[in-house]
N, C-alpha and C positions, 0 to 999 in steps of 0.2 A: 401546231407542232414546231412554229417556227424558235428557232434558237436553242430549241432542244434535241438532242444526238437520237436516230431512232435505229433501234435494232431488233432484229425478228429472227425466230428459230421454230422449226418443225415439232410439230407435237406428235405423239405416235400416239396409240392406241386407236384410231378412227377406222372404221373398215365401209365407211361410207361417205366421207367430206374429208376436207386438209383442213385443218387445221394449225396455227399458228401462233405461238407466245410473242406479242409487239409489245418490246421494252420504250416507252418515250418518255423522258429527264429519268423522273421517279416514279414514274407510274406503270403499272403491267396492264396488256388486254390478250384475249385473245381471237384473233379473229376465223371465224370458219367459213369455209370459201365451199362453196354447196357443189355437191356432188353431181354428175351428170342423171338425167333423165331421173332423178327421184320423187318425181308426181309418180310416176309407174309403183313407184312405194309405196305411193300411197302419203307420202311428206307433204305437208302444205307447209309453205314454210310463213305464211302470213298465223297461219292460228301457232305455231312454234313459236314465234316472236311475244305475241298476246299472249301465249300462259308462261315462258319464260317471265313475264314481264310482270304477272301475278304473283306467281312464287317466288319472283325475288322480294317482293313487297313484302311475304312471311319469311325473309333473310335466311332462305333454302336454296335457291338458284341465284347465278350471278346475275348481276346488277347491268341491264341493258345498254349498249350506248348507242349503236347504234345500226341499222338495220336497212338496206337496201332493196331496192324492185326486182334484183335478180336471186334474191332469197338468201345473202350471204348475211350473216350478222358478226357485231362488233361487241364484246362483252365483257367486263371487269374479270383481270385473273384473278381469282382467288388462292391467297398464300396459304396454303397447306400441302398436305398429303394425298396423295391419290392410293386408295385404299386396294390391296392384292385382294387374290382370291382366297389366302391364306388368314388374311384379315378379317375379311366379312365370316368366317368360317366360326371363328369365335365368339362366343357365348353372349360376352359384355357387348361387341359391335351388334349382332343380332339384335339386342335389346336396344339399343341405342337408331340402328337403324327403323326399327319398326317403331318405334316413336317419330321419327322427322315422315315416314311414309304417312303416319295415321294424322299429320299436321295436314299436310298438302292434299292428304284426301277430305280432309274438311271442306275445301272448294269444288261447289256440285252447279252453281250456276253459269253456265260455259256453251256456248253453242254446240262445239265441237265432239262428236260422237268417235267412241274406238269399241268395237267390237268383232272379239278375234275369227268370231264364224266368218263375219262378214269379210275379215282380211285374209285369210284362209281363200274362200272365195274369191276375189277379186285377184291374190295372186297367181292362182290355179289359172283365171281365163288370160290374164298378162303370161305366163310362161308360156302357155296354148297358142297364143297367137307369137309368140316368139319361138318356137317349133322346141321346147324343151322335153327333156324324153326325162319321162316319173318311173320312177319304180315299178315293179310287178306288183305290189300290193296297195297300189294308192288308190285305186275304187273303193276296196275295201277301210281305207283306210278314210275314206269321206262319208261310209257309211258308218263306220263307228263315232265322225264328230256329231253326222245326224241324232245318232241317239244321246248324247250329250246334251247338246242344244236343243233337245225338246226337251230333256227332264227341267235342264236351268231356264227353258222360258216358261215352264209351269209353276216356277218358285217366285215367290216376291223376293227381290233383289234391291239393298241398296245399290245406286252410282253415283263415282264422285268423279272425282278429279283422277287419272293413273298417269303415270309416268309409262309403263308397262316395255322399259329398254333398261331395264335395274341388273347393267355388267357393275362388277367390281370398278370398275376405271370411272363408271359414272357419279362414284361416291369420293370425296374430299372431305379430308377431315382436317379443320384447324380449329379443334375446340369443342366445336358441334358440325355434326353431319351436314355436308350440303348437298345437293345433287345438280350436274350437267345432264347436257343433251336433251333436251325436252319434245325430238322434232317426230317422237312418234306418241307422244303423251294425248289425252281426250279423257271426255268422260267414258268413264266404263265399270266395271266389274270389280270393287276393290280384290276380291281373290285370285285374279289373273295377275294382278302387279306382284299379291306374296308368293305365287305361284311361279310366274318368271323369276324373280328375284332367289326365290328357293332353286329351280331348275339348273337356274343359269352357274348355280357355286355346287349344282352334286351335293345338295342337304342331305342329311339321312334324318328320321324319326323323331332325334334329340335336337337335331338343330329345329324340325318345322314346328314341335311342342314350343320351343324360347322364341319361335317369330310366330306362331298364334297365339300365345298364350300372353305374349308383351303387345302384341297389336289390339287382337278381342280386348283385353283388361276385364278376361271373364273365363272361367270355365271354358274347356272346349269340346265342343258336343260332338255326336258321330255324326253328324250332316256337317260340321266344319270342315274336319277333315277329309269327309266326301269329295266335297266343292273344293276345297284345295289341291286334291291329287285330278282331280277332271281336270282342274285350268293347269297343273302339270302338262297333260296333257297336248291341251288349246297352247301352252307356250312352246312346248316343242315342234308341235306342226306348224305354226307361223313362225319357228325359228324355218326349218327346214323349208319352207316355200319361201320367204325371206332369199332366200341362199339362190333357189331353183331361178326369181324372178333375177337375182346380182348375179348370178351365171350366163344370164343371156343381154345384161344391159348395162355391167359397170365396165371401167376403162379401169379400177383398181387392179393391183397385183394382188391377190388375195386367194387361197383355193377355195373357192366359192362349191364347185361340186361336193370335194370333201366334207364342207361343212355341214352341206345339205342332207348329203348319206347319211353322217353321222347324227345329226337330228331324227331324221326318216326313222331312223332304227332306234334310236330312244320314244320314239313316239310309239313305235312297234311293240316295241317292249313294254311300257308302259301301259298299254291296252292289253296287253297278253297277260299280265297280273292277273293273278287267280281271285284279287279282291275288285277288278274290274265292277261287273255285274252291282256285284255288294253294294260301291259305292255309288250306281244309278238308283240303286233301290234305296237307297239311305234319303233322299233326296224327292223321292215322288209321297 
């Protein structure tokens, strides 16, 4: 950096790390400065580094530079757009985006496992031992992922590679879609990533037809759509324990409870669908 002028400015959108645009000569990075206590997240930030470092190699995530022992990393900015919620909403970005998802889920050889039961679980006994007070219906509401997760581990399942944190903010577009943030990505379940991805923008019917219908490159059966609206589901509850586990352990200003409620109660609702049952049966 010597003889070159260096400037740095706050990045918004992060509700879990700082983030920062580092201007040096002509060059942009950004660097993200790791959040407290997020192994309780569940975040490794060594496997975050390693599949960043993969998917940039399919010039989908930015370009590594460089990476430290306290978890912070250093990463090429990429000159584009940071795509709204208003964006991904539409028809052409659907398509577009489930084409760069169905790339990067090409990658299946990876040590690194994500599965949402199991982070469900793991958040529940992290809020527990951080004295977090659940809802009135969250028994019940563990008893309905139980039956989930038995119909989906009686199915043979592809897994690949998921990003499974698909906010608007993490898509950039200068040409072709890229994607940031990788520090909750693993192998898993590709219908949990269209499924966050679908959840997290409020799809209705016609948008999840254009993101299965562009991702499959096939017909799509009544057990698609099953297994889509369950990991609906599996996304809104690890949103909402997400939330319960950064209500009792981040230092961020963020309404972390709010978040959590309001997840809690899309998950609620979502199981209370009259076509619940239907789509376990769809499935066995």
């Amino acid at each position: 950096m010597e003889g070159h002028e260096v400037t740095y400015t706050s990045l918004s959108g992060g509700i879990t790390n700082l983030n920062y645009k580092v201007d040096v000569g002509n060059e942009s990075f950004v660097v993200c400065v790791s959040g407290a206590k997020t192994s309780l997240l569940g975040i490794d930030r060594e496997r975050e580094h390693a599949i960043n470092k993969a998917v940039a190699a399919l010039g989908i995530a930015p370009e590594v530079i460089h990476s430290t022992d306290e978890g912070h990393l250093v990463t090429r900015f990429i000159e584009g757009s940071s795509l709204s919620e208003e964006d991904v909403r539409q028809h052409k970005n659907i398509t577009r985006i489930a084409s760069t998802i169905r790339e990067f889920h090409s990658i299946s050889d990876m040590p690194w496992q994500f599965c949402a039961f199991n982070v469900v679980k793991n958040y529940t006994k992290v809020a527990e031992d951080h004295d977090a007070t659940f809802p009135e219906e969250f028994p019940w509401l563990l008893e309905q992922m139980e039956k989930i997760e038995q119909v989906l581990n009686q199915k043979k399942r592809r897994f690949c590679l998921c990003h499974n944190d698909l906010l608007s903010g993490n898509f950039i577009d200068d040409g072709k879609i890229r994607v940031i943030d990788w520090e909750y990505a693993g192998i898993g379940d590709p219908f949990f990533d269209m499924a966050n991805f679908s959840s997290n923008h409020c799809f209705e019917e016609e948008h999840d037809q254009v993101l299965l219908r562009n991702y499959l490159e096939r017909e799509i059966t009544e057990a698609d759509v099953a297994h889509h609206n369950l990991m609906k589901i599996m996304s809104d509850f690890r949103e909402a324990m997400w939330a319960q586990v950064q209500t009792q352990i981040s230092d961020l200003e963020e309404d972390f409870p709010e978040y959590a409620q309001k997840h809690f109660q899309k998950t609620s609702s979502r199981i209370k669908h009259s076509d619940f049952n239907e789509y376990l049966k769809a499935l066995i």
